[in-house]
C-alpha positions as CSV (number, residue, x, y, z in Angstrom):
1,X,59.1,-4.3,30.3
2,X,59.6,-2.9,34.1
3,X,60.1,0.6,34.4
4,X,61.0,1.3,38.3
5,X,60.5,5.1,40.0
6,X,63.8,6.6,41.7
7,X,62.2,9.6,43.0
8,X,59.5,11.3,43.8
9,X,58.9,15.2,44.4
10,X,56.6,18.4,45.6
11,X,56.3,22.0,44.9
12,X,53.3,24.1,45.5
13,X,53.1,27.8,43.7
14,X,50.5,30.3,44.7
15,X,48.8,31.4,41.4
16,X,45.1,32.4,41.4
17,X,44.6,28.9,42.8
18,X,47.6,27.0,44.6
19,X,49.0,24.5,42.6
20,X,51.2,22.0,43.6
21,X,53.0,20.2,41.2
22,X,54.4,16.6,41.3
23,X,57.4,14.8,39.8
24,X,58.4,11.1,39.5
25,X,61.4,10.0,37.6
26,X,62.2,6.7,36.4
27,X,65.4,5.6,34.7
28,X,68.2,7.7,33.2
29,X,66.7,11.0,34.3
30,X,63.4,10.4,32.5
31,X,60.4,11.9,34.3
32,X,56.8,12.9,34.3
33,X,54.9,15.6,36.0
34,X,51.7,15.8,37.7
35,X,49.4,18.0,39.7
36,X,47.4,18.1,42.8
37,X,44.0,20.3,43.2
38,X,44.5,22.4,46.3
39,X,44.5,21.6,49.7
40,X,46.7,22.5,52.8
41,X,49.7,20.0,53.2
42,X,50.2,18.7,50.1
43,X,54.0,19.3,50.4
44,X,54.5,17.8,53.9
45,X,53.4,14.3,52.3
46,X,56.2,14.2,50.1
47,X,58.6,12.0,52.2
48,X,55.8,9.2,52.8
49,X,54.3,9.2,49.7
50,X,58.1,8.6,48.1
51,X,58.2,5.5,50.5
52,X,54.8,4.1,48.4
53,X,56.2,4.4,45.4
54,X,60.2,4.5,44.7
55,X,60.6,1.1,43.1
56,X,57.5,0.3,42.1
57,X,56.8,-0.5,38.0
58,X,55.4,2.9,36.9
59,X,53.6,0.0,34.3
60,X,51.6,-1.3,37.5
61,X,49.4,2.0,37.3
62,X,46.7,-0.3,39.2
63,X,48.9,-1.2,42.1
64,X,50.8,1.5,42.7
65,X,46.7,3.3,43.1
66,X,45.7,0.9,45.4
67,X,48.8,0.7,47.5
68,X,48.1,4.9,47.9
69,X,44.9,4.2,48.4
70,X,45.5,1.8,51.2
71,X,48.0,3.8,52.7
72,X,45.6,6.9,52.8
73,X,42.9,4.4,54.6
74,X,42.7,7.0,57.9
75,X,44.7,10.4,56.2
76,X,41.5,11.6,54.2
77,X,40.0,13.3,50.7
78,X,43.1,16.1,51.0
79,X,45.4,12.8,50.3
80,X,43.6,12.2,47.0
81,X,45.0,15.2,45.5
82,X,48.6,14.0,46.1
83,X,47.6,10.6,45.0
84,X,45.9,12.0,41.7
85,X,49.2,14.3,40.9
86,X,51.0,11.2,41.1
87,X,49.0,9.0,38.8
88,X,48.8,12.1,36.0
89,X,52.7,12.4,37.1
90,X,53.0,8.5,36.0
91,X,51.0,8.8,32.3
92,X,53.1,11.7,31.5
93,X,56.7,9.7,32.0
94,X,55.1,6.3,30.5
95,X,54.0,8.6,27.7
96,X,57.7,10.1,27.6
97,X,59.3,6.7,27.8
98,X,57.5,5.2,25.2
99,X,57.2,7.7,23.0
100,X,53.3,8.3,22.7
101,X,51.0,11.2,24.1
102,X,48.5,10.3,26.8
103,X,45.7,10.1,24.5
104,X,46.9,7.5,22.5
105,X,48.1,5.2,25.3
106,X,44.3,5.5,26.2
107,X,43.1,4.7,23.3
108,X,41.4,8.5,22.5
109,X,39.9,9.3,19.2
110,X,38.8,12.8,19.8
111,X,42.0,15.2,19.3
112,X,40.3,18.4,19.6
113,X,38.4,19.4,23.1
114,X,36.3,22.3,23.4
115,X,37.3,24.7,26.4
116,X,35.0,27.1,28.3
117,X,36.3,30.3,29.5
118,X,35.7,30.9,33.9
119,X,34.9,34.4,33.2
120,X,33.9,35.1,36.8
121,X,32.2,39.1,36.4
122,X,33.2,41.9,34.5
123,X,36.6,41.2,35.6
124,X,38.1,38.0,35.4
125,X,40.4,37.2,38.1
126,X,40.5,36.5,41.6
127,X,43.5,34.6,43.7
128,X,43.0,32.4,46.9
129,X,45.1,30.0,48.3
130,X,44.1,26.6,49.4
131,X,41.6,27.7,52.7
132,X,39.8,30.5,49.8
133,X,41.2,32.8,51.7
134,X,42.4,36.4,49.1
135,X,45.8,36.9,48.8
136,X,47.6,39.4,47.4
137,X,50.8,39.3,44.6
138,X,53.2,41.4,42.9
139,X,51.8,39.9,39.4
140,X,48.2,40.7,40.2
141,X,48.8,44.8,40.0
142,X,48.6,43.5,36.1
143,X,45.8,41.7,35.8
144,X,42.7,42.5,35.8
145,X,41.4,41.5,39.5
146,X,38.5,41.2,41.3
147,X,40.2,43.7,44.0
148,X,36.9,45.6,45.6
149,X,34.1,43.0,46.0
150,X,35.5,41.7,49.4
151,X,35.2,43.8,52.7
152,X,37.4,41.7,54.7
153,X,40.7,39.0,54.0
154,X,40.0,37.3,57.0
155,X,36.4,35.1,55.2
156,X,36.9,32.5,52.8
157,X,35.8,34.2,48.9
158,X,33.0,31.7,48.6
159,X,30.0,30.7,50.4
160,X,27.9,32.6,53.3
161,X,30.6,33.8,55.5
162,X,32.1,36.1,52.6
163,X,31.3,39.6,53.4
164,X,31.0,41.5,50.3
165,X,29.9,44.8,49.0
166,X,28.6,45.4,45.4
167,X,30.7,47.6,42.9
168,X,30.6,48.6,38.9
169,X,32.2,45.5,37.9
170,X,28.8,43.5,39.1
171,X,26.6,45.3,36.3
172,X,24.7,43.8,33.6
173,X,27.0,46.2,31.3
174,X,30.1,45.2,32.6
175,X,29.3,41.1,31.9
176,X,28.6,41.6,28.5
177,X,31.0,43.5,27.8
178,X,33.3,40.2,29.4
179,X,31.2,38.4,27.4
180,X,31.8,40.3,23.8
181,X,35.1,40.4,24.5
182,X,35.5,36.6,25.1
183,X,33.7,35.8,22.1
184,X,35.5,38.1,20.1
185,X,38.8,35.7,21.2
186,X,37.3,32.4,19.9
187,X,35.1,31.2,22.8
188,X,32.1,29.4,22.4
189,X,31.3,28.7,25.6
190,X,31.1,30.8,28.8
191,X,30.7,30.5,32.6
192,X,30.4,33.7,34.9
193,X,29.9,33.8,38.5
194,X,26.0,34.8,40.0
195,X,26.8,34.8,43.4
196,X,27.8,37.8,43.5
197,X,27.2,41.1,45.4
198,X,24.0,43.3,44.0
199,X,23.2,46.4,45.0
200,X,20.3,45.5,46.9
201,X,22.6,42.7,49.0
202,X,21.9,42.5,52.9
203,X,24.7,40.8,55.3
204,X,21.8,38.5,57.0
205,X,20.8,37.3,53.7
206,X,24.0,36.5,52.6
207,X,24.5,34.6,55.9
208,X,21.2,32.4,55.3
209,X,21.6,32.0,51.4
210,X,19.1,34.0,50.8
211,X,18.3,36.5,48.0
212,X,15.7,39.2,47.9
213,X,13.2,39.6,45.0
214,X,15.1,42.8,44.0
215,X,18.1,40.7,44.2
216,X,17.0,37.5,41.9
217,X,15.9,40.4,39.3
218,X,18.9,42.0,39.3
219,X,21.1,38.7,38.6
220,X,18.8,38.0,36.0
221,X,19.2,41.2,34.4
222,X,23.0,40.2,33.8
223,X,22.4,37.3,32.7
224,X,20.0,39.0,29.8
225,X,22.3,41.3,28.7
226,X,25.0,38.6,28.5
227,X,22.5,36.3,26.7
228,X,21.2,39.8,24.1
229,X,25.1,40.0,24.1
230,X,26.5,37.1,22.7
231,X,23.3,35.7,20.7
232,X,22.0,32.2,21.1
233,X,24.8,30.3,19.4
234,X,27.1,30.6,22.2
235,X,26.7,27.7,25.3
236,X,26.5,30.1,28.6
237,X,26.4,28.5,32.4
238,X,26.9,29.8,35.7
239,X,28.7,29.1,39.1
240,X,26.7,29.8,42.1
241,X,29.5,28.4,44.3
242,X,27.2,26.4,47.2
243,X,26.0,29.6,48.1
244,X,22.2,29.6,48.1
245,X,19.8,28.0,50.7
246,X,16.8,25.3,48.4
247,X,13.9,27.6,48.1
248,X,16.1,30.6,47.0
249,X,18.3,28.6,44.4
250,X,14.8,27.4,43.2
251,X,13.7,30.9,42.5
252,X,16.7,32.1,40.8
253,X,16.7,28.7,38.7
254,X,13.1,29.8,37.7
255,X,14.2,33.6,37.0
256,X,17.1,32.3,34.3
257,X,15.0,29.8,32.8
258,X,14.7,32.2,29.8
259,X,17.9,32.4,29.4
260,X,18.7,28.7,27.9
261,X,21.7,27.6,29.7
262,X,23.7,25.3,29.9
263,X,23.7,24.6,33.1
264,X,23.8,26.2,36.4
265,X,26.6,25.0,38.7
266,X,26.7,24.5,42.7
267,X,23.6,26.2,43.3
268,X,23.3,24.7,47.3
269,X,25.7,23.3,49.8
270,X,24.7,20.0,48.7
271,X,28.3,19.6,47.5
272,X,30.3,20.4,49.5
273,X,33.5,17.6,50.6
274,X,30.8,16.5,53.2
275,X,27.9,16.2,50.7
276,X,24.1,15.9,50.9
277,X,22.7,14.0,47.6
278,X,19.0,14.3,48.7
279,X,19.3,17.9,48.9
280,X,20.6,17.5,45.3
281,X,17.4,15.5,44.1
282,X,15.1,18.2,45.8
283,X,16.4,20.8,43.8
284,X,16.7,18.7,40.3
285,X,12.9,18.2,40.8
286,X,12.2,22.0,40.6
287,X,14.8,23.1,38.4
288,X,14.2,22.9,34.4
289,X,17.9,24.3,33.7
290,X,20.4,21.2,34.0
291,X,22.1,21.0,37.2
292,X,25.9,20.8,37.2
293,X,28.3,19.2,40.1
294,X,30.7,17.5,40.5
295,X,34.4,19.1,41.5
296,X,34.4,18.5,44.9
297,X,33.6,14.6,44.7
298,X,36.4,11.6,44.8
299,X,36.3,8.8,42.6
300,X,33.6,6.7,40.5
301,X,32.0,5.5,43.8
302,X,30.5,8.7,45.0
303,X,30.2,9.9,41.2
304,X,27.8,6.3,40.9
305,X,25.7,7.6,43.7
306,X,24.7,11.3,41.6
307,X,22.7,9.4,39.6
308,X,19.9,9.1,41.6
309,X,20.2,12.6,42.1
310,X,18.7,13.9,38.7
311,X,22.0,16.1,38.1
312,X,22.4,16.1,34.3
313,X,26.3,17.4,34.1
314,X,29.1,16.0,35.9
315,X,32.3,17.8,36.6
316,X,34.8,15.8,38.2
317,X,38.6,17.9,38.5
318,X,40.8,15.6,37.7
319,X,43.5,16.7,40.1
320,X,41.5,15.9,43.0
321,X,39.2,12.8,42.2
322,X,42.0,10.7,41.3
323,X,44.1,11.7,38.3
324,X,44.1,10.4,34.6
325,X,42.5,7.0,35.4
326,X,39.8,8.2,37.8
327,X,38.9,10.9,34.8
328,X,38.4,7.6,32.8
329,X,36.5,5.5,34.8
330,X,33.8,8.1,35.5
331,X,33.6,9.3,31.9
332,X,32.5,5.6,31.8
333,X,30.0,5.2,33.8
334,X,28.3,9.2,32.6
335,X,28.2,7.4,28.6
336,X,26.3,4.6,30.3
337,X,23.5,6.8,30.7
338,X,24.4,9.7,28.3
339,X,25.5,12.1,30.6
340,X,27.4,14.7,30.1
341,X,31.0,15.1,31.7
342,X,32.7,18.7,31.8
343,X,36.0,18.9,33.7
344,X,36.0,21.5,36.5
345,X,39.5,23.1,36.2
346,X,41.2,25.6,38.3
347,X,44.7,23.8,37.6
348,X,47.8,24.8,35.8
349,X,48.6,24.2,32.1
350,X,50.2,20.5,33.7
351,X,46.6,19.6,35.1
352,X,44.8,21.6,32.2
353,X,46.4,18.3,29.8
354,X,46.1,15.6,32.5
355,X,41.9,16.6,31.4
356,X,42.5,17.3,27.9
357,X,44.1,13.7,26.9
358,X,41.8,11.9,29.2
359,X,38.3,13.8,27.2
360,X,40.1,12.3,24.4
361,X,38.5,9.1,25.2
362,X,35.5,9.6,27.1
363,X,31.8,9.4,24.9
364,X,30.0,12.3,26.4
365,X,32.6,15.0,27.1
366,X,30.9,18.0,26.8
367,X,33.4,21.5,27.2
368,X,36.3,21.3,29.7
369,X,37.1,24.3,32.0
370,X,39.3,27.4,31.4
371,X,40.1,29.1,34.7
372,X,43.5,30.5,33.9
373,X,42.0,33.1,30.9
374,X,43.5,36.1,32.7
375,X,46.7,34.9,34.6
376,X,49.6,36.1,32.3
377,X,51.6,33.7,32.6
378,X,49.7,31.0,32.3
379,X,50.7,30.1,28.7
380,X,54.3,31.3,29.5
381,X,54.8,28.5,32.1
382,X,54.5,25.8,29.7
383,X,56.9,25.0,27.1
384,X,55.4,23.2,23.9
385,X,55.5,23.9,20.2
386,X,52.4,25.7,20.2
387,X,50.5,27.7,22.5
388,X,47.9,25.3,24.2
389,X,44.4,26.9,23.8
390,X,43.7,28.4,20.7
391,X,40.2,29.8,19.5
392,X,38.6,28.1,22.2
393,X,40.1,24.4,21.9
394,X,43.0,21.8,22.8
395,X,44.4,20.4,19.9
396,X,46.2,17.6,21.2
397,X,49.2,16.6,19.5
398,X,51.9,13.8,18.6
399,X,54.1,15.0,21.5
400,X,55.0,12.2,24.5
401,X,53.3,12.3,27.9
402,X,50.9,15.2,28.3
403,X,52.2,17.0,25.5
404,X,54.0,19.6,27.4
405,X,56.6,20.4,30.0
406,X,57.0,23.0,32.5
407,X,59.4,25.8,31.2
408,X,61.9,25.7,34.3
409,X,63.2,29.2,33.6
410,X,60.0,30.7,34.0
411,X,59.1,28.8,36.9
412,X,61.9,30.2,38.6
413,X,60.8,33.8,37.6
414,X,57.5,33.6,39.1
415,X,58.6,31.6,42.5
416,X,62.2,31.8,43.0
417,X,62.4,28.9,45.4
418,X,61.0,26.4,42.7
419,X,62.9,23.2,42.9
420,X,61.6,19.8,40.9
């Protein structure tokens, strides 16, 4: 059985996150679609990477990864995205030429996957494009944005150059009143951002990753009231977005121990794309709460070398690290030592399934990423049978490939140029 690729091509939308989306076809029309995580450029290697792969078996899933990796030898991690929309691109039109869904060609036993809700602060929405630099939409005067934290467009959102001043939606009332509301919808898991402004927030500490006193205690305030909020049944984590220098992410580690979570996410530059793994094991050492990483990492190689690290939680975005079969490997290697993997997910409802049907076969999946909660048309863009998350899961169904498509009309509504 051969099944040879005719075609391959890009489009990248600017949502609350860019998302670029990937298309191969194979025979008589037939084709699958795939995602990359952002970067700058993804659509300008559209015309090589259609060299790699038009006539190659879309059944050789191994070659056709090695040849991209090969070819990408000198070009970077950026490539990596294109390479991993292309692979989820693949399972989706093997899965529509054969008839199956994803998780079956895998071999998956576990149909429903548990989804966390990104709920950022008390509002739950803020849109970058690929450099985390804000931009602004015509859909976004609907949603309920983030629209007075930042002071200036010209700083990325995230990390110590962001220059920020505090506002009503950073209050301990306005997160649980998020979190209530979240609940209330199904959700039994949450993940808010702490590093966020406070009213006791100085530019120079910002710029050194450092927190006052006043500042730790008020970002644990929020973080009791969500926890009084929502009761102790309910799984709560936090992002901290690399933002902290060691000794201050120690101390605010410390301050939520109280507060039972999950995890706590990114606490130090340690993970960045260049990364730092000691600085990782330093802070494991002093932190009780579970350390969680993960989204900026490619591939099981670097993933094999967090172990050392003491991180307990891995999350590997699976439309960066190497699509559907990279998701796979490192589930692997976390159930040989029982830890837990819990997809990061910015993407699109396309990427959003790439994760879902591979957790269908990996031992220790804990809770996969919701980051799209408050985009509106989010569950528009995709067309399938039902809507995708309900109650707080995936239920993964009998449908071919990923079990959805992308609803072309609505596509077009949204970014007029659209063209798979």
């Amino acid at each position: 059985m051969e099944l040879k690729i005719k075609d391959l091509k890009v489009f990248t939308a600017q949502a609350n996150f860019e998302w670029s989306f990937v298309r191969v076809y194979g025979e008589n029309g037939i084709y699958g679609t795939g995602e990359a995580g952002p970067a700058p450029g993804i659509k300008g290697m559209e015309e090589e990477f259609r060299r790699l792969v038009v006539n190659e078996d879309a059944f050789k899933i191994n070659r056709i990864e090695q040849k991209l990796r090969y070819a990408a030898l000198y070009g970077g991690t950026t490539t990596y995205h294109l390479i991993s929309a292309i692979n989820i691109a693949i399972y989706d039109l093997l899965g529509k030429y054969l008839n199956l869904p994803v998780w079956r060609l895998l071999g998956g036993d576990r149909e429903l996957i548990r989804v966390y809700v990104d709920a950022h602060g008390g509002k739950g929405l803020e849109a970058m494009n690929a450099l985390h630099l804000p931009v602004s939409l015509p859909w976004l005067k609907d949603a309920e944005i983030e629209n007075k934290r930042l002071a200036t467009t010209s700083n990325p959102v995230h990390g110590r150059l962001s220059i920020e001043k505090w506002n009503e939606d950073y209050t301990p009332e306005a997160y649980s009143k998020r979190a209530k509301r979240l609940v209330d919808e199904g959700f039994t898991a949450l993940k808010f951002d702490l590093d966020v402004p406070t009213p006791y927030t100085k530019e120079y500490n910002i710029r050194s990753g450092d927190l006052s006193l006043k500042d730790i205690d008020y970002l644990s305030d929020i973080m009791r009231a969500v926890r009084e909020t929502v009761g102790d049944e309910i799984d709560l984590m936090v992002d901290l977005h690399w933002r902290f220098n060691l000794n201050t992410a120690i101390r605010l580690c410390q301050a939520l121990k109280p507060y039972r979570l999950r995890w706590i996410e990114d606490p130090v530059p340690a993970i960045m794309t260049v990364s730092n793994f000691d600085e990782l094991e330093l802070l494991t050492k002093s932190c009780d709460s579970p350390i969680a990483t993960g989204e900026n990492l490619y591939t099981i190689y670097q993933f094999k070398d967090l172990l050392r690290t003491g991180v307990k939680i891995w999350t590997p975005d699976g439309v960066k690290c190497g699509g559907i079969t990279e998701l796979r490997r490192i589930s692997e290697l976390a159930s040989m030592y029982d830890i837990e993997v819990s997809p990061h997910n910015t993407a699109s409802p396309v990427g959003t399934m790439a994760y879902a049907n591979a957790m269908s076969v990996a031992n220790t999946f804990g809770v996969m990423e919701f980051h799209g909660h408050d985009v509106p048309f989010w569950h528009e863009m995709a067309k399938t049978k039902r809507k995708i998350i309900e109650k707080g899961f995936i239920k993964l169904s009998e449908e071919p490939g990923l079990g959805i498509d992308l609803d072309e009309a609505v596509m077009r509504k949204y970014w007029p140029d659209y063209d798979l």
